[in-house]
N, C-alpha and C positions, 0 to 999 in steps of 0.2 A: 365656878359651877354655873353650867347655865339655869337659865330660870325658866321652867315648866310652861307650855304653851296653856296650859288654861286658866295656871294665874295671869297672863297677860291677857286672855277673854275676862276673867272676871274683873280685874281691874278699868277693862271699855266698860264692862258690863254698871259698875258701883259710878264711874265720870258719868255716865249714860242719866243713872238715875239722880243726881246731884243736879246734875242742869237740869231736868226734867221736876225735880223739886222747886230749884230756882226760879225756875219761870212760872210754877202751875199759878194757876189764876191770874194769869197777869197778859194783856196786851203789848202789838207791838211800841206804842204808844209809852207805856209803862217802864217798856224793857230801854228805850232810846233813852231815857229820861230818868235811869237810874244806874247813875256811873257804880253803885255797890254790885247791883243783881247782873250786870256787862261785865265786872271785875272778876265776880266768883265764875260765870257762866264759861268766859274766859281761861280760866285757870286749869279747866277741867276737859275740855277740849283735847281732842286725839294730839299727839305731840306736830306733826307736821302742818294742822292748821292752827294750832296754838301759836308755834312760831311763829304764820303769819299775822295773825293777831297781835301778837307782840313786838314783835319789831316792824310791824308798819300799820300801829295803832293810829296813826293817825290820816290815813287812808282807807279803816274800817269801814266797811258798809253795813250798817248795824240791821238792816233791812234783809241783806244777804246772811247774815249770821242769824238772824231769825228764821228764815227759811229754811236755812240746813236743821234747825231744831224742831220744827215745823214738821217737815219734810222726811228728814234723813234721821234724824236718830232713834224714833222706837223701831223700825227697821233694823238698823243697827245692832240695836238692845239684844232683837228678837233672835238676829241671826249670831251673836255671840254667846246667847243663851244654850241657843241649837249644838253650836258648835263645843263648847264648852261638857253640853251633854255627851258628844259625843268622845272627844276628847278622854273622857272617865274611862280607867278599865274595867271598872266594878258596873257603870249603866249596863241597861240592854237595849 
């Protein structure tokens, strides 16, 4: 059976906020320098950059992976929230 496009938004939507847990209060500084809170951050990451993450951890730019957190994921959040909404048969 296949599995339902909006559990696949909610599921971005729960990684989203996990790393977004992960890092609150905490600098880039912080984040380079703490191979726990780069492990979890990591884990939770969309499948296709996760991979990169993982199989060429040791060519990470931890700078770059801060920016897309930075940058790119309440976007992200926002827009799978959106979508998610609308996904529902029951919204309006």
């Amino acid at each position: 059976m296949r599995r339902d496009i909006k559990a696949f938004l909610i599921d971005v939507v729960e990684a989203t906020d996990a790393i977004l847990e992960a890092v609150n209060g905490i600098k880039l500084d912080d984040y380079c320098n703490s191979r726990l809170i780069r492990s979890s951050v990591e884990r939770e990451f969309i499948i296709s950059f996760r991979n990169k993450l993982t199989h060429e951890y040791v060519k990470v730019d931890n700078t770059l992976v801060w920016g897309v957190i930075q940058s790119y994921l309440q976007p992200l959040r926002s827009a799978c929230v959106a979508l998610a909404a609308e996904s529902d048969p029951g919204a309006d």
